[in-house]
N, C-alpha and C positions, 0 to 999 in steps of 0.2 A: 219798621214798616217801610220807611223811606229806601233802605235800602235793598229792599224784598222788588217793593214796586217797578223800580230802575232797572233792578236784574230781570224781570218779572218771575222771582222764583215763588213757590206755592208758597200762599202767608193766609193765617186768618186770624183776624181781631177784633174782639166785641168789646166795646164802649159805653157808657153812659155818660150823658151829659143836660142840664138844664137849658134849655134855648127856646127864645122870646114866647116862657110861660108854662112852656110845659117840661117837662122829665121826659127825654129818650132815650131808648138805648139803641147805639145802631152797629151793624157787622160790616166788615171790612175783607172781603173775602178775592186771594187773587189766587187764580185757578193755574195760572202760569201760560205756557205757548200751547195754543189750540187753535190750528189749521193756522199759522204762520201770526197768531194774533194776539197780543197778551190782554189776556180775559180777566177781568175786576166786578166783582159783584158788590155791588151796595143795597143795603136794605136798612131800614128803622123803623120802628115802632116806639110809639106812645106810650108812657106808663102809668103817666097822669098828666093831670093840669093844676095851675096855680090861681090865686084871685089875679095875677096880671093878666092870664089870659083871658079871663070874661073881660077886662077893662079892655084889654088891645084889642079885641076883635067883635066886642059885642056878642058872643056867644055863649054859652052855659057852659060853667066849664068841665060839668058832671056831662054833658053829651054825646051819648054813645057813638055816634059817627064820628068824633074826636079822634077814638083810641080806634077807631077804623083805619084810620091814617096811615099806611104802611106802605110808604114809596120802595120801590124794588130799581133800581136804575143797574145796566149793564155795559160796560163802556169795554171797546176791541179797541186796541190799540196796533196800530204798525210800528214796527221799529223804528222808524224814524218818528211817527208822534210820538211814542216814549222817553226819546233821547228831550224832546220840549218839555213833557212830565214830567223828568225828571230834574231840569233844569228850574223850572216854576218852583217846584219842593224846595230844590236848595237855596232860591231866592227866599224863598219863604222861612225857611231856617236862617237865615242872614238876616232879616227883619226881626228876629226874634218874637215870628210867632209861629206857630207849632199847629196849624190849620187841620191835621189831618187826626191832632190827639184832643184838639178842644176847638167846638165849631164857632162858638163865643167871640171867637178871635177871627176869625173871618171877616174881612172888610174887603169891601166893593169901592176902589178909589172912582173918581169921575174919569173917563175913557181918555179925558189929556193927560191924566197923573199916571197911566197905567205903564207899567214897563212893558216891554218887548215880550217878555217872556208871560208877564199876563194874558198880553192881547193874543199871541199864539198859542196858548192854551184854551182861551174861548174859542178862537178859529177852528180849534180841533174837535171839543167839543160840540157845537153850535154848528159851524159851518159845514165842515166834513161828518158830521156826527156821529162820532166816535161811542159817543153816548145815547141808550136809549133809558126813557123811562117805559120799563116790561109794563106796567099796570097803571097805564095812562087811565086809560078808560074808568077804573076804581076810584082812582084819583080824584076824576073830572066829579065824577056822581057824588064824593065824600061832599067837593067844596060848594053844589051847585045845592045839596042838603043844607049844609050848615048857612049856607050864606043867603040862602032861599032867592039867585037866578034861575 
């Protein structure tokens, strides 16, 4: 995938993984160059839940709004954000951990500890927003259910 992503050649890959409680599986889906911009689809879905997750979040973990949960995020990349994308992966393969095949592994250092190539990966995201979440709006309504704001 690493090396799909880089080239942005067409790649699609579905997953499953346990993360804080619940079972998901998510798809990995990159469409390649369209309109000068290499298009990456992200999506997951819930498959269930565990007794951690009523404990970490105070919610039921039988809760249908739960397995509602289906973030769809869509991120364009330019060429030159890619060449940072791709550079972040291979930091991340040098750390010896493998973020993009087990989300487990994902860690958030404190913003002094962060490498270069982190912090320009969030700038891409985040700042120039390279990344959208499609189904914000579903999102907001799952958590403001479950968490009753």
């Amino acid at each position: 995938m690493q090396k799909s992503l880089s080239m942005c050649s067409p790649y699609k890959e579905t997953l499953t993984t346990e993360y804080m409680g619940m079972s998901m599986t998510y798809t990995i889906d990159i469409l390649g160059w369209v309109n000068n911009k290499c298009v990456l689809n992200f999506e997951s879905h819930i498959n269930g839940t565990g007794n951690s997750f009523s404990d970490m979040y105070d919610v039921p973990a039988d809760s249908a709004q739960v397995f509602g949960f289906a973030p769809k995020v869509r991120c364009e990349f330019t060429k030159k954000q890619l060449l940072y994308v791709g550079d972040n992966i291979l930091e991340e393969n040098n750390r010896n951990r493998n973020m993009l095949k087990n989300p487990d592994q994902i860690e958030f250092p404190d913003l002094s500890e962060m490498s270069f190539s982190d912090l320009k990966l969030l700038q891409i995201i985040l700042n120039d927003r390279a990344c959208k979440v499609i189904n914000a709006d579903d999102f907001i309504q799952i958590f403001e259910g479950l968490f009753q704001f």
